[in-house]
C-alpha positions in Angstrom: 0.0 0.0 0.0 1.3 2.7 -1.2 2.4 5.1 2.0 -0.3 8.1 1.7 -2.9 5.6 1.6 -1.9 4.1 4.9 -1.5 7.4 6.5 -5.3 8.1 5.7 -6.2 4.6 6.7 -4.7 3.9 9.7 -3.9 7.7 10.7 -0.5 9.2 12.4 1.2 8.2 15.2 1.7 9.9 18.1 3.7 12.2 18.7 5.8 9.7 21.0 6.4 8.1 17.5 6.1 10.7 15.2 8.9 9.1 13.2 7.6 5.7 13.0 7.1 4.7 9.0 3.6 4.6 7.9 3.9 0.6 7.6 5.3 0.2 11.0 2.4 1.9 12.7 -0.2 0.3 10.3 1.0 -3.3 11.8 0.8 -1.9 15.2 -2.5 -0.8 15.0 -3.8 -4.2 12.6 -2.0 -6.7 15.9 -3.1 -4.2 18.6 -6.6 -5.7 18.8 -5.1 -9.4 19.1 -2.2 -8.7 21.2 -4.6 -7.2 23.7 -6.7 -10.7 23.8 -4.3 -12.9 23.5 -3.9 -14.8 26.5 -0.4 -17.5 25.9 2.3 -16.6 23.4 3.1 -18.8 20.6 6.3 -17.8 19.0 5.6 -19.8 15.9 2.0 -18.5 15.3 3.5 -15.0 16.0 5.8 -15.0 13.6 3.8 -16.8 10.8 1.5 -13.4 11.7 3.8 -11.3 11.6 5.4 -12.1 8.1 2.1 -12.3 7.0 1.2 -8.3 8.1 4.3 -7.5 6.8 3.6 -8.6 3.5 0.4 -7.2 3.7 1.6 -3.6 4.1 5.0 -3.1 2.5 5.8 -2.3 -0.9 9.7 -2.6 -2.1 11.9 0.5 -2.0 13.2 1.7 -5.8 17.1 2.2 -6.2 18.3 -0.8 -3.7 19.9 -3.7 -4.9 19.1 -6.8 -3.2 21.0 -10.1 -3.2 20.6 -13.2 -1.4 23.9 -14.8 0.7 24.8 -17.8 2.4 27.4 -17.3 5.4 29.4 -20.8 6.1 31.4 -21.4 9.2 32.0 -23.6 12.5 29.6 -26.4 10.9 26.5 -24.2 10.2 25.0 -22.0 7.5 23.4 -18.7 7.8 21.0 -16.8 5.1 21.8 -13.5 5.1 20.7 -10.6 2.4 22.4 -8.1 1.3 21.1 -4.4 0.2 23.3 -2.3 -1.8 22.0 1.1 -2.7 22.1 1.7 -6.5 24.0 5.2 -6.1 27.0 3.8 -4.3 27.6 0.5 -6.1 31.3 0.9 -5.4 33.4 -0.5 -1.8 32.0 2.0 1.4 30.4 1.2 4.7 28.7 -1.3 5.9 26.2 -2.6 8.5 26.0 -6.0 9.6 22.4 -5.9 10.9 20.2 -8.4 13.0 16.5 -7.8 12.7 13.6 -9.3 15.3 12.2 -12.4 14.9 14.7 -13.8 12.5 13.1 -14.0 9.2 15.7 -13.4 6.4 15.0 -16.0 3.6 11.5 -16.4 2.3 8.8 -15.4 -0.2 8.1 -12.9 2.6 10.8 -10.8 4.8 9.3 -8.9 8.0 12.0 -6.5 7.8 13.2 -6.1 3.8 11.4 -2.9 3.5 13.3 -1.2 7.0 17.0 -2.6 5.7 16.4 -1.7 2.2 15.2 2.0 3.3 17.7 2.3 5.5 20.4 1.1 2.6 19.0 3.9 0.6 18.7 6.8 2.8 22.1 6.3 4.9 23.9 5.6 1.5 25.3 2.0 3.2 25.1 -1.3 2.5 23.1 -3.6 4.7 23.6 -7.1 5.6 20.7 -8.3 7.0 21.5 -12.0 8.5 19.7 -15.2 9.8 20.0 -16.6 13.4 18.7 -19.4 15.1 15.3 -18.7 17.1 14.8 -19.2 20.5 13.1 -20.8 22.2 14.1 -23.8 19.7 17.5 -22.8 19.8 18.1 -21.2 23.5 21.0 -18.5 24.0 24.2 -18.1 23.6 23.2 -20.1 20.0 22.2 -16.5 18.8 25.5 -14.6 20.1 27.2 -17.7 18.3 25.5 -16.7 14.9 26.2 -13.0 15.3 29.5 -14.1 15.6 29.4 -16.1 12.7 28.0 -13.4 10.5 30.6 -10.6 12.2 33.8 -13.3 11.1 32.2 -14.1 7.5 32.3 -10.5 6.4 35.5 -9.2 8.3 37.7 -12.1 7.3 36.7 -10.6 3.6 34.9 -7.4 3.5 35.5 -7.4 0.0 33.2 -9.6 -1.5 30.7 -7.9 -0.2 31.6 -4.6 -1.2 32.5 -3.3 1.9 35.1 -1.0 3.5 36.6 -2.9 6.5 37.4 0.6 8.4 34.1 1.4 8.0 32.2 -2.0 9.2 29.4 -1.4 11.9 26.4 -3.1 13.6 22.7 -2.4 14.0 19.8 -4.1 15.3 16.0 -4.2 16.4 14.2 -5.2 19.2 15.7 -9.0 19.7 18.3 -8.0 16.8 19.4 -4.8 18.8 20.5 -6.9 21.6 22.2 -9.4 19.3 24.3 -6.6 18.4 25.0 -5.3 21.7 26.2 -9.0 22.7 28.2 -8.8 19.5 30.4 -5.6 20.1 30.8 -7.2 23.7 32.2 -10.0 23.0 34.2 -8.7 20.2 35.6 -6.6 23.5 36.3 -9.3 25.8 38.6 -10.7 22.9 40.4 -8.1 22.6 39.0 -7.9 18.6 40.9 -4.9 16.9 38.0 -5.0 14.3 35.0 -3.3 16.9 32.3 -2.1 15.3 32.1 1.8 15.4 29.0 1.6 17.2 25.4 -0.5 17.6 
């Protein structure tokens, strides 16, 4: 839906969120009535209904790039996607970014929209990766994947078109944490490649 549409559909947000995009508030105001009845939390069933709203209300951003990736290491596989914005196809910064919920690959990406607007507008390429889901996978198998995904694109920046001096982190909600965890225990190794900040 195009994003005037939604704004005289589902209205503005408050002023509290006055910056949210006009797809971010129309999910919170379509799950609103359900999230106030619900009475046990599913994480399957919430994130099968949360792809779906997501679907529902985004439309893709023009003048991003997007490719899919696979990031190998320590016996497991990650799918990852990257977004390159179409004015700066040559090497600059990067963001390695972990999103909430954890859905990368699919017919149907919760977060493609934020990571591609966010590709475009900052001028950077974003990395949006997998991770293993709790409560299937319980902690640290999440850190471990950050990890992962921090090692795949540091030990060669390159192939992905990236600057390794300028290599950071980002995250929401479940992801912001991730990336938190991440510069930490890049830290407590003593890791002179440190994201600038998350």
């Amino acid at each position: 839906m195009p994003d005037g549409l939604m704004r005289r559909i589902f209205g503005d947000p408050p002023p509290e969120a006055a910056g949210l995009c006009p797809d971010s508030w129309a999910m919170a105001r379509i799950t609103a009535p359900a999230e106030n009845r619900r009475t046990s939390y599913d994480p399957t069933e919430v994130r099968k209904e949360t792809e779906f709203l997501a679907g529902a209300v985004s439309l893709p951003v023009a003048g991003v790039k997007a490719q899919d990736w696979k990031l190998e290491g320590e016996g497991r596989s990650l799918g990852a996607r990257l977004f390159t914005p179409e004015a700066n196809p040559l090497a600059g910064p990067m963001l390695v970014h972990f999103h909430g919920g954890g859905w990368v690959q699919g017919s149907i990406d919760s977060h493609q929209r934020a990571c591609a607007w966010l590709a475009r507008e900052a001028g950077v390429r974003v990395l949006s990766v997998e991770y293993r889901l709790a409560p299937e996978d319980p902690f640290p198998a999440q850190a471990d994947d950050a990890l992962l995904a921090w090692r795949s694109v540091m030990e060669d920046p390159a192939r992905f078109g990236a600057d390794p001096a300028r290599v950071g982190v980002s995250g929401d909600s479940a992801g912001g944490q991730m990336a938190t965890v991440l510069c930490l225990d890049l830290k407590a190794a003593g890791s002179h490649s440190l994201p600038a900040r998350s």
